[in-house]
C-alpha positions as CSV (number, residue, x, y, z in Angstrom):
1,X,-41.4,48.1,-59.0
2,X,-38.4,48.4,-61.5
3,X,-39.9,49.5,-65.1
4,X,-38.0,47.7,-68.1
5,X,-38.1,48.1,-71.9
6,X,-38.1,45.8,-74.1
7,X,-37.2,47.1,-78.1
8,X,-36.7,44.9,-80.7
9,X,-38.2,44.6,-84.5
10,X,-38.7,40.9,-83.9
11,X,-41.6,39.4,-82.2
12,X,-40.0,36.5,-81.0
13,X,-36.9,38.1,-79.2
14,X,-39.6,40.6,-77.2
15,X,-41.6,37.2,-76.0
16,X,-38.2,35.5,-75.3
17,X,-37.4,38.3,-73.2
18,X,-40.4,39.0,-71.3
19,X,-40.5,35.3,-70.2
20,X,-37.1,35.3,-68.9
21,X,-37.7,38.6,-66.9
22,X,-41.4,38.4,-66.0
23,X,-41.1,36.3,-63.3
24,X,-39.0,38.6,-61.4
25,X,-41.4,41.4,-60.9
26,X,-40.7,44.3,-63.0
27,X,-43.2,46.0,-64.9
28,X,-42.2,45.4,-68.7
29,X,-43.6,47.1,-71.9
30,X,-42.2,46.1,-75.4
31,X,-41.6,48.2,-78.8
32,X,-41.4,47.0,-82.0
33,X,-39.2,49.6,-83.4
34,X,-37.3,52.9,-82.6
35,X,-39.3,55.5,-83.1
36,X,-41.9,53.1,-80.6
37,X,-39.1,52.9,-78.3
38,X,-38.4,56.8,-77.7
39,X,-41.8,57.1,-77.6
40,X,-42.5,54.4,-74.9
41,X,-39.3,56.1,-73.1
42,X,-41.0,59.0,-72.2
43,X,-44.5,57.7,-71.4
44,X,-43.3,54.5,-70.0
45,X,-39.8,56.2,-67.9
46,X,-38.3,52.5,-67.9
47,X,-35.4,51.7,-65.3
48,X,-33.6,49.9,-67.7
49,X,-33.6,49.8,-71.8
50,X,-33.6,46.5,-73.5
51,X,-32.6,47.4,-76.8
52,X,-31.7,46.0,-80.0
53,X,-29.1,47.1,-82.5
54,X,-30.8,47.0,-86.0
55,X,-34.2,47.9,-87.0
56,X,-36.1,49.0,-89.5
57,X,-36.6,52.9,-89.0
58,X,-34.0,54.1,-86.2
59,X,-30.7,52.0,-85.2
60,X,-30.0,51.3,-81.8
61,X,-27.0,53.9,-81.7
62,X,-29.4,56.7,-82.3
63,X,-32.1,55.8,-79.9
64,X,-30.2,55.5,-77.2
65,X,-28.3,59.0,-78.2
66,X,-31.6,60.2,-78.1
67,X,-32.3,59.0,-74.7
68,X,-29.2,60.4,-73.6
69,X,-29.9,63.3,-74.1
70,X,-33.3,64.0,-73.1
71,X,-33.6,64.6,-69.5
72,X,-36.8,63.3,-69.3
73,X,-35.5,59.7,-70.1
74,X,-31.6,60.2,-69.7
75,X,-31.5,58.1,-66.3
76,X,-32.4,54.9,-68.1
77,X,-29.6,52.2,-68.4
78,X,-29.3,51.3,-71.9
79,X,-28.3,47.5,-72.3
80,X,-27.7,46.9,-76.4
81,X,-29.2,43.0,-77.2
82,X,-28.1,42.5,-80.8
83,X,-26.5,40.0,-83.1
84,X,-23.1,42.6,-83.6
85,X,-20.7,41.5,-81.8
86,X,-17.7,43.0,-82.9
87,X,-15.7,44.9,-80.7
88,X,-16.4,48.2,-82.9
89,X,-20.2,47.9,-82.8
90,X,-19.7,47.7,-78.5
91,X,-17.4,50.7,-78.8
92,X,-20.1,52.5,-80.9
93,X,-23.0,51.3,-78.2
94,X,-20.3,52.9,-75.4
95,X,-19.8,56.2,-77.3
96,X,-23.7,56.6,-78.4
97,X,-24.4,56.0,-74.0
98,X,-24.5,52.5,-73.9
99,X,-24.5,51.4,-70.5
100,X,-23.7,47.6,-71.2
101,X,-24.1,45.1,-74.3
102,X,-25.7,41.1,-74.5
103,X,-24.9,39.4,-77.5
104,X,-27.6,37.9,-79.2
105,X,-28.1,34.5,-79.1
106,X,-28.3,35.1,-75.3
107,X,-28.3,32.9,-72.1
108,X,-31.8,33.7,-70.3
109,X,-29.9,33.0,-66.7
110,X,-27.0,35.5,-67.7
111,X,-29.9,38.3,-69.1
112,X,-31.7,38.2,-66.1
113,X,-28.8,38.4,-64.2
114,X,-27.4,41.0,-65.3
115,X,-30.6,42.9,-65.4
116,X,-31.0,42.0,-61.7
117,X,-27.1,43.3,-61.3
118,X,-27.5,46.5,-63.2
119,X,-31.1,47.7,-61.6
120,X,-30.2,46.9,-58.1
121,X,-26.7,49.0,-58.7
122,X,-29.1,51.7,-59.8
123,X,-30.7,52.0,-56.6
C-alpha cells in the first residue's frame, strides 16, 4: 500500500485532500505544519509528499530541501499544493526538489490523477 502525506496549515485543505485520495487505497497521514511534516517524513516514510507552500513555521521550499537531502526520506516525491502560482514560485519548488506543483484551488479528479500517475511511475 502507497503511503501519502498530507501537509498543510489549514484544516480544511488536509480533509479536502484525504476525501479525494482515500478512496483509492493509500495509507494517508496529515501535518499541520513543517516542522510536523519532516517529522511525520521520517516516521511515516510516505511515497509521495502533499505539500503546501506557506505555513506558519517552515515554508514549503525548505521542507522539501530538507527532505531532499536526508536519505532517510529523500525517495519521497514532493508535489507543492499552494495558492502561488507564479512561474517563479514553481521554479523555486523545482530548484528546492520539487517533483511536481497543483495550484490551489484544485480539481479533486486532476489531484488524484496525478497522484495515481506519479506513484505508479515510482514503482
Amino acid at each position: 500500500m502507497k503511503k501519502v502525506l498530507i501537509v498543510d496549515d489549514e484544516i480544511s485543505i488536509r480533509s479536502l485532500v484525504r476525501e479525494c485520495l482515500q478512496s483509492d487505497g493509500y495509507e494517508l497521514r496529515e501535518a499541520e505544519n513543517g516542522t510536523e511534516a519532516l517529522k511525520a517524513a521520517r516516521e511515516f516514510k510516505p511515497d509521495l509528499i502533499l505539500l503546501d507552500l506557506m505555513m506558519p513555521d517552515l515554508w514549503g521550499y525548505d521542507v522539501c530541501a530538507q527532505i531532499k537531502k536526508d536519505p532517510e526520506t529523500s525517495r519521497a516525491i514532493v508535489v507543492f499544493l499552494t495558492a502561488r502560482s507564479s512561474r517563479p514560485s514553481q521554479k523555486m519548488g523545482d530548484l528546492s526538489g520539487g517533483d511536481d506543483y497543483i495550484v490551489k484551488p484544485f480539481n479533486p479528479l486532476e489531484l488524484r490523477e496525478k497522484v495515481l500517475k506519479l506513484l505508479k511511475a515510482d514503482r
